[in-house]
N, C-alpha and C positions, 0 to 999 in steps of 0.2 A: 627797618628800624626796630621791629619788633624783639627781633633776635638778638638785638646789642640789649633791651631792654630784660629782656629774660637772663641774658650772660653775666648781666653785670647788676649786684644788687649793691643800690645806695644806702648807706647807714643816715638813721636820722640827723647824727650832727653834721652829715654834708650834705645835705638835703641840693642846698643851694646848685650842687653840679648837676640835680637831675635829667633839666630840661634839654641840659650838653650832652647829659650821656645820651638820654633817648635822640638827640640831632644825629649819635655819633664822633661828636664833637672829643668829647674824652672818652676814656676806657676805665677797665680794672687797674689800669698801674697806678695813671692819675686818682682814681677813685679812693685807693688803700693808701695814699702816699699823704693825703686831705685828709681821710680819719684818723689817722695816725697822729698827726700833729694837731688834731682838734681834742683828743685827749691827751696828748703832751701839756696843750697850751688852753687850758678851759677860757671861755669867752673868748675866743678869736674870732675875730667878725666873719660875718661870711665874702665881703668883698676881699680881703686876704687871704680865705681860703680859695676863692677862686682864682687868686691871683697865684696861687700857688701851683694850681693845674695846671693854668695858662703858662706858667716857668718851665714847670718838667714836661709841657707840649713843645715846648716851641723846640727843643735839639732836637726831637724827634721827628720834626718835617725840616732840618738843617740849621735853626736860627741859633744864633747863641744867647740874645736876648730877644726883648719882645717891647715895641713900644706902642705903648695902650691904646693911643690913638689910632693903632693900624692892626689893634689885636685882631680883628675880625677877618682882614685881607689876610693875615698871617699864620691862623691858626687853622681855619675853617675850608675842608677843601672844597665844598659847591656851594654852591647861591640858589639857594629856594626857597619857598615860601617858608619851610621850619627852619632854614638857619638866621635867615633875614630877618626871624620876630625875636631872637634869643634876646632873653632880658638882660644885658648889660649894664655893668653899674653904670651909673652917672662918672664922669671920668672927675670930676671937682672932688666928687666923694669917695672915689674908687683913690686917688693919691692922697688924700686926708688921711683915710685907713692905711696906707700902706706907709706913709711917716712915722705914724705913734703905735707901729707896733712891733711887737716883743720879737716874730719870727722874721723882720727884715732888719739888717744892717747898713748900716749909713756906708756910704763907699770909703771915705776917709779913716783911716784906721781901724778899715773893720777885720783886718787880722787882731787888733788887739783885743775886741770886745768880743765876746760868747759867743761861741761857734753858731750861726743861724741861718736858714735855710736858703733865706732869699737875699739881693741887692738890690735895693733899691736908689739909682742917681737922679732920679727927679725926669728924668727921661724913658731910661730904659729899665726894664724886668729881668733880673738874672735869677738861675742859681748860683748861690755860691761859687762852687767848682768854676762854672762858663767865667763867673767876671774875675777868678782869679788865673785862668787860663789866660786870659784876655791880657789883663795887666801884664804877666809874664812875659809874654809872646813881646810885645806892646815895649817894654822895659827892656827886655833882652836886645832885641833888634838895634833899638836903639844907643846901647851901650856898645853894641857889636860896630853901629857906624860911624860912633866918635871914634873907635881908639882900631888902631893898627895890629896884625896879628905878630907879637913875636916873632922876629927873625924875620919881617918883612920890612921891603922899603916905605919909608913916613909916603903916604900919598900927599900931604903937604910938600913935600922934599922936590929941588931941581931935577926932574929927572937924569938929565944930560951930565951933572953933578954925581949921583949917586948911583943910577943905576945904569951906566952906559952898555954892563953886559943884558942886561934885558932888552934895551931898545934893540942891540944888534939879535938876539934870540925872536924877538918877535915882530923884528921885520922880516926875516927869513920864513916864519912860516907865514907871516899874514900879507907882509910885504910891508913898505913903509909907511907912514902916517900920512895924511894929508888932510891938516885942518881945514882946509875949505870942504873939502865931501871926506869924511872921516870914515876909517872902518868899525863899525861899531861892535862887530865879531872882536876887532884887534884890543879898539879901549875895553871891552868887557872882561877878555884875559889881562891887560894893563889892570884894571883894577881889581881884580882877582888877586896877583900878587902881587897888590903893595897895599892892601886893606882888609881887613877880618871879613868882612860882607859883601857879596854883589849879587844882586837877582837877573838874571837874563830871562826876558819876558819875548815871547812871538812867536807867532800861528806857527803852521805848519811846514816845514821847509825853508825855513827863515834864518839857516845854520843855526842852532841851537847844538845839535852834537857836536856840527863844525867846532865852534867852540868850544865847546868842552875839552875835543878829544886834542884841539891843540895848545890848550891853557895847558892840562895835562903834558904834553909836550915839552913846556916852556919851562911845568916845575921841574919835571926832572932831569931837561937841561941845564937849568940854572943849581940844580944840587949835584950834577955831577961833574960839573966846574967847582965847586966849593968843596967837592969829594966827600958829599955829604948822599942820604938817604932820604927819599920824602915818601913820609907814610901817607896814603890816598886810603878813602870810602867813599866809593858811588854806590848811591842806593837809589831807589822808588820807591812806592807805596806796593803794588803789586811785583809778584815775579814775573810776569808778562812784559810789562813795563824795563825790570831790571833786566831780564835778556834782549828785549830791543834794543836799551840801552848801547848794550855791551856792543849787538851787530853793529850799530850804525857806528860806535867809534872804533870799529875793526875797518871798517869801509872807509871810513874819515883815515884813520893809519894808512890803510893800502893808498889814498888820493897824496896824501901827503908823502909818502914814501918816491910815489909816481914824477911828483915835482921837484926829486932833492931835497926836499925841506927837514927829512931828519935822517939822525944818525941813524947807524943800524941798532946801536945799545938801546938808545932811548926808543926805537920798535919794537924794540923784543919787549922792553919791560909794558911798555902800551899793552900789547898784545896779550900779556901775563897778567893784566890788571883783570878784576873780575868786580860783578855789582850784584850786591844783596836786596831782599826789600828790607824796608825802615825796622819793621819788628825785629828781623833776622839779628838787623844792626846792633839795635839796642837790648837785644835779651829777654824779647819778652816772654812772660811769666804768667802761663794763663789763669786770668781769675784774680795776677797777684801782682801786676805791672812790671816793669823793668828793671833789668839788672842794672843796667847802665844808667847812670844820672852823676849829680855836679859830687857826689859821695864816692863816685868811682866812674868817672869820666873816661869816654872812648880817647882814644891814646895817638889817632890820628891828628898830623897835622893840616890836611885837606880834606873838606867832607863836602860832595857835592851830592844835592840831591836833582833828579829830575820826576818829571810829570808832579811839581810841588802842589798843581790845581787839586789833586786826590787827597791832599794831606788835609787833615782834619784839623782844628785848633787843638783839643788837645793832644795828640800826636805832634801837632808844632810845637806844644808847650814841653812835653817829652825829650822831642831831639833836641833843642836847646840848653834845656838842661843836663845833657848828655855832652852835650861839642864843648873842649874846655875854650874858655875866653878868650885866650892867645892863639886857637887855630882859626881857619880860614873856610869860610861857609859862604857855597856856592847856592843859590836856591833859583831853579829853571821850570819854567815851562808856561804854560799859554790861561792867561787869563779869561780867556772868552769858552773853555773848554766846562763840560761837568765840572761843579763841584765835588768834596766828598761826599761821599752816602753819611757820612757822620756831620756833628754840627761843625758848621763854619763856613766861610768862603774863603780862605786866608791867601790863595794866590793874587785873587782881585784884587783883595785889603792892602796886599805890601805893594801892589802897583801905582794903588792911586790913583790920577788923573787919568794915564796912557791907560786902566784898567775901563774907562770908559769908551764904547765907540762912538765916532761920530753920525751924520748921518750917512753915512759911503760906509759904512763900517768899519774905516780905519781907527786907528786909535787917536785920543784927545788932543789937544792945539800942543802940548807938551812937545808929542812925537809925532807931527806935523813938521815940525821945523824941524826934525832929525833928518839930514841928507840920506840917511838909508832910506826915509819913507818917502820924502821927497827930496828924489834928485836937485831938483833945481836951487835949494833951500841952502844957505849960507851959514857956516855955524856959529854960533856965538861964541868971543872967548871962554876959556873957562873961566868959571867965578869961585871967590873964595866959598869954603863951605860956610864960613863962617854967618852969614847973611841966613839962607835959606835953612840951613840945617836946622838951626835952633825952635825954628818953628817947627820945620821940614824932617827930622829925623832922617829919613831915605833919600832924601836931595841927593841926588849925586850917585847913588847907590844905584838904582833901578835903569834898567838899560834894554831898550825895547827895538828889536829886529824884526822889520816887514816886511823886508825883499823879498820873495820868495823865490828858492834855486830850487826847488823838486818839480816844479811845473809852472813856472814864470807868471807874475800878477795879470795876464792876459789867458789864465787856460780858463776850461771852463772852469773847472774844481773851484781855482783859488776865486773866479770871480762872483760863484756862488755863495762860496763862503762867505764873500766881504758880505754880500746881497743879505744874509741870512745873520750874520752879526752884525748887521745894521739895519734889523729890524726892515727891511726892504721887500716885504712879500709880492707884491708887482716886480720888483727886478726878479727874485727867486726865480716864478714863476716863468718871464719873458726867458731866460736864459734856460730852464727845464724845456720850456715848448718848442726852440726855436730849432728842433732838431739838428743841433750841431752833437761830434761823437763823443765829447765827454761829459755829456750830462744828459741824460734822459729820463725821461717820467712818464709813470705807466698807474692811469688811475686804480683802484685796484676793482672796480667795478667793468673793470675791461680784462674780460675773460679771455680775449685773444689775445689780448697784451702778455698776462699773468702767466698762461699756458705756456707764450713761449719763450717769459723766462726761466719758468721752472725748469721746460727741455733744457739751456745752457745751464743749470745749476744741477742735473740729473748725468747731464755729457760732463760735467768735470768731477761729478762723485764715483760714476762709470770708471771713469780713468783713475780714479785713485786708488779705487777696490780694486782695475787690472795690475796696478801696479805693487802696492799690498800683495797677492796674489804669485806673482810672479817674481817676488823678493828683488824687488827696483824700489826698496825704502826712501831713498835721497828724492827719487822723482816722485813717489807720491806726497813726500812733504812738501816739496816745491808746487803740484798741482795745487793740493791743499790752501796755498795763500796768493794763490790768484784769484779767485775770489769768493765772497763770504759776507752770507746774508748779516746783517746789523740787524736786529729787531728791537721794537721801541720796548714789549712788552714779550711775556711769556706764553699765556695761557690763551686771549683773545686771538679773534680770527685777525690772519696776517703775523702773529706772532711766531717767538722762537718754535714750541711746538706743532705748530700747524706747517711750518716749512720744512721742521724736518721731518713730518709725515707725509710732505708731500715731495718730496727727495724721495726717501725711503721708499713709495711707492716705484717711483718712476725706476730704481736701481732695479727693482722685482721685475719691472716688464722688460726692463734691457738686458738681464741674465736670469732669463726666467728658473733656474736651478737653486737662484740667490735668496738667502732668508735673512732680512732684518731682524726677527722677532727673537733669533738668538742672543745670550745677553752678549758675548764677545763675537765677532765676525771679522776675517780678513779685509781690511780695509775700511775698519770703523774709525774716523778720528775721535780724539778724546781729548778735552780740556782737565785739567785738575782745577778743583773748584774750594781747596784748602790746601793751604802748607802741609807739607806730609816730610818732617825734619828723617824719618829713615830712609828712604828713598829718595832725600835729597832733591826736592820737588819742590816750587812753590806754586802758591796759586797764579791761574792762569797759566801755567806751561802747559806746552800743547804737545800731543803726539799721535801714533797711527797704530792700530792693529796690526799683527802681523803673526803667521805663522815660522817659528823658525826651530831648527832642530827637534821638532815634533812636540813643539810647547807653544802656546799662543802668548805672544810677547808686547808690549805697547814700545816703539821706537820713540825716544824722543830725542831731538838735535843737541848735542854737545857736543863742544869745543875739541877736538877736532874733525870727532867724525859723530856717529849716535849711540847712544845709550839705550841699553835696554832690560826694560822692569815687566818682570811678571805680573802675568792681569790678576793672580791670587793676590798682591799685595799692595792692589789699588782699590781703595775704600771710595774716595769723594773724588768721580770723575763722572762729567756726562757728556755725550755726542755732542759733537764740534762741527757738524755741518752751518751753523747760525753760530750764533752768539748775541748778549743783548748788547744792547748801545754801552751802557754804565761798563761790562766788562772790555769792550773793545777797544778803551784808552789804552794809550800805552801799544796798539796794534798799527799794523800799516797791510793792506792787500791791494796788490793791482787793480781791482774792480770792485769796487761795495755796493751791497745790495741793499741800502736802506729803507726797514718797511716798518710804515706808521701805523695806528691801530685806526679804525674808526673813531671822527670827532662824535658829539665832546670829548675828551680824556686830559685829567687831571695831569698824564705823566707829560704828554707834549707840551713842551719848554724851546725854545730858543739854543739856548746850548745845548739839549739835547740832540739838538739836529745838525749844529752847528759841529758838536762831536760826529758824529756819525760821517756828515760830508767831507771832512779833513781825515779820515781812514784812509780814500783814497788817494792813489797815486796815480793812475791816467784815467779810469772811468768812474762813473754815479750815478746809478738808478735809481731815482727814489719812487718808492711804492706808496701808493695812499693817493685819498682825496684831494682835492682842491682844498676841502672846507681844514681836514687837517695839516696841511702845509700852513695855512693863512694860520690855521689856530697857537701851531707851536714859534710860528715866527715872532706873532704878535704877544706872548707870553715870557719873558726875560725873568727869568728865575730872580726872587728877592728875597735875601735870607738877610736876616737882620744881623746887625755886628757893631760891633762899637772900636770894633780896632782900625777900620783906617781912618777913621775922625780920631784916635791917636795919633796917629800915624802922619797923617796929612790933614792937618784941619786946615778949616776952613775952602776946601777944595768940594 
């Protein structure tokens, strides 16, 4: 503590932060952001200037607000004797102060009163910007689920009446309806195109691309019967993300192609579709925000995003103001996944109920009764919107898939997952020990364990450098994503660095001629770790060293064969043997190495882990203690928000 004390000098008029800085509790940003406005606003109490720390804290550990009563679980990352004495105001007096004063604004019309730093609703803690992100997001959505897109079928409307060419379109690729067990992949493209909004929520192999890539299908079936054009944007938050994207609905094209289910025009143009990330989408302008907004709105009439769990609130508040009102927004992906690294939770938010698990770690009594999650479950007619939406906003909107088709609700993968998003650390565990082959766990205090998995991650780095080596490029990228360490953390033992030093070694005893310590070597992978707009790279794209016409070259995979960039004009890349958990979203490898740091640690979460074990696709080692399994199981990330009590109140 000393060191923050020394780093960071408090000014007299904020005296009040001291005893937080010396905790650690705030910094210099919080500290100058408090003087600032304590000479702006002479006699500002110090309970508001604290209160004002505590605002511009809370996005920085993800919250968008903060409510007083839970400031301390929400701000404060350890529990010890110096954070457990902080003087906190009395909460009676701490929201006296924050009523009658000049730097907070009342929620109600506080666009129209004097720009002020804070919101205060008798609840929660904003700044500014978070509670008008909030409302945005919050108001958009909502306007998005009353009203129909433009040149779409009324979702009120008889189907059988109106759209008879769609029901025959999307019983060909999904097959036909059948309201007693319903396809929820099928009503999710049904409401796709005959309503401006639908979210498709569910774990991992749940079709989610399925979907996509055959709603996709449907539009530009149904535009090429009306001999019309449908302009599409698929994007992500990461390019890692937006090139998965793209593979798995080339895969989804080839299945569907395989069944008859499409033309050959409408393949080719699937095939021709391509997915950006979010920034790419809307123009951003470093330093200076986006080109795109409701002033110059993307032009597209379909905008789907996936991995939406990544997207931040304001980045939600962004693309929305960007999609014009009349098009049709797609928002995908898995509620129970990471957060963004920025403030918000906003996948959970627009889910709602299904956003919570049960104790099986299925989703809420909502999507219990969905026949996708349980078979045996009957469905209810449908109901007017009218009833539920009014309160409900998203009623009707939100559409949750758990069957899982990548490795069936019986492998181990998926049954750890449920185990581990349902807070279940005895199931986790029973299922880790019981030695069956896709799941296994190696405490990392078990040096024979450790050893020899390092050998199997030394034997597939081996072969990637022979391949490298031998200009067999296509195979060693394929080695490459069978499998691949997850690391919770960087720097600590068991970390990203520590495995690729301990790779690194083993490569050196298995071609003893071989030298890591060069900066470029045949057969080094490499991730890009920033968008880099000249070489056409976003972040997270992955590629391989390689020697080629006497130039050392980084191959990376494009459509239709690979691409290749000079290692002189790669800035922000680093070795890909590992990667951390937070960048792995958006990834898929045949076998994941999941490894936790030593408990205690702040970073072990539940979704953390929960991300990490839905990477793979047939196996799962998880590395770490017992005491850190139990630690991140029983830790469910809580980031404060006020949008799905818009959203979904009273839920």
């Amino acid at each position: 503590m000393t060191s923050t004390v020394t780093a960071t000098v408090v000014p007299a008029e904020v005296q009040v932060l001291r005893p937080f800085v010396v905790a650690g509790v705030f910094d210099a940003g919080e500290v100058q952001l408090c003087a600032t406005f304590a000479r702006l606003q002479p006699g500002c109490t110090d309970e508001v200037l604290l209160a004002l720390a505590v605002a511009a804290r809370g996005p920085r550990r993800g919250h968008v607000c903060v409510e007083l009563p839970d400031v301390a679980t929400l701000i404060v990352d350890r529990r010890d004797e110096e954070t457990l004495e902080l003087p906190w105001p009395d909460l009676r007096r701490w929201e006296e102060a924050l009523s009658g004063s000049a730097l907070v604004a009342q929620p109600d019309g506080y666009l129209d009163q004097p720009v002020r730093p804070l919101v205060w609703d008798g609840r929660r803690l904003y700044l500014q910007r978070y509670f008008h992100d909030e409302l945005t997001v919050a108001g958009d959505l909502a306007r998005r689920a009353r009203s129909d897109a433009a040149g779409h079928i009324p979702a009120s409307a008889d189907r059988a009446d109106v759209a008879p060419g769609l029901e025959v379109v999307l019983d060909t690729l999904f097959g036909a309806d059948d309201p007693a067990v319903p396809d929820l992949q099928r009503r999710a493209a049904h409401q796709a195109l005959t309503g401006g909004l639908t979210i498709v929520a569910g774990g991992p192999g749940t079709g989610k691309t399925r979907t996509i890539a055959r709603l996709l299908a449907a539009a530009h079936t149904l535009a090429t019967h009306r001999g019309e054009l449908v302009d599409v944007a698929l994007a992500a938050p990461t390019g890692k993300a937006a090139g998965r994207m793209i593979e798995a609905i080339h895969l989804a094209v080839e299945e569907a192609e395989t069944e008859g289910a499409l033309d050959a025009p409408v393949a080719a143009a699937l095939r021709e579709t391509t997915a950006t990330t979010l920034h790419r989408l809307l123009g951003a302008i470093p330093g200076a925000g986006f080109q795109r907004s409701s002033k110059h709105p993307l032009s597209h009439d379909l905008v789907v995003v996936d991995e939406t769990s990544m997207v931040s609130l304001p980045l939600m508040s962004h693309l929305l103001d960007a999609v014009r009102p009349d098009a049709t927004l797609v928002l995908v992906g898995d509620p129970f996944q990471l957060a963004s690294i920025e403030a918000g939770s906003v996948m959970r938010d627009l889910v709602g109920p299904d956003g919570q698990p049960g104790p099986d770690g299925q989703p809420g009594p909502e999507a219990r009764a969905d026949p996708d999650v349980n078979p045996g479950a009957r469905a209810e007619p449908d109901r007017p919107a009218s009833d539920e939406s009014h309160r409900h906003p998203l009623a009707g909107h939100v559409i949750t898939l758990q069957r899982s088709h990548r490795f069936g609700n019986e492998s181990d993968i998926a049954v750890l997952a449920a185990a581990v998003r349902g807070g279940d650390a005895d199931g986790a565990l029973e299922i880790l020990t019981a030695g069956r082959p896709g799941a296994t766990w190696i405490d990392n205090g078990d040096r024979t364990g450790v050893d020899d998995l390092r050998d199997t991650l030394v034997a597939m780095a081996v072969e990637v450098v022979a391949a490298a080596e031998s200009g067999e490029v296509q195979a060693g990228l394929d080695a490459l994503r069978e499998v691949k360490v997850l690391a919770a953390t960087r720097h600590q033992p068991f970390g990203l660095y520590d495995w690729t030093r301990r790779i690194h070694a083993g490569i050196e005893q298995s071609i003893p001629a071989f030298r890591t310590t060069r900066a470029w070597y045949a057969g080094r992978p490499v991730v890009v770790t920033a968008n880099d707009a000249p070489n056409h790279l976003s972040n997270g794209d992955a590629g391989l060293t390689v020697h080629r016409h006497g130039a050392t070259v980084v191959a990376f995979p494009s459509s239709p064969d690979v691409r290749y960039v000079p290692t002189s004009r790669l800035d922000h890349v680093e070795t890909w043997w590992g990667m951390t958990i937070h960048r792995s979203q958006g990834s898929e490898f045949a076998h994941a190495v999941v490894s936790l740091p030593p408990n205690p640690s702040p970073i072990l979460t539940r979704e953390l882990l929960y991300t990490a074990v839905t990477r793979a696709r047939h196996q799962i080692t998880v590395v770490g203690s017992e005491a850190s399994i139990r630690e991140a199981i029983a830790r469910p990330v809580a980031r404060a928000s006020g949008l799905a009590d818009r959203l979904w109140p009273d839920h």
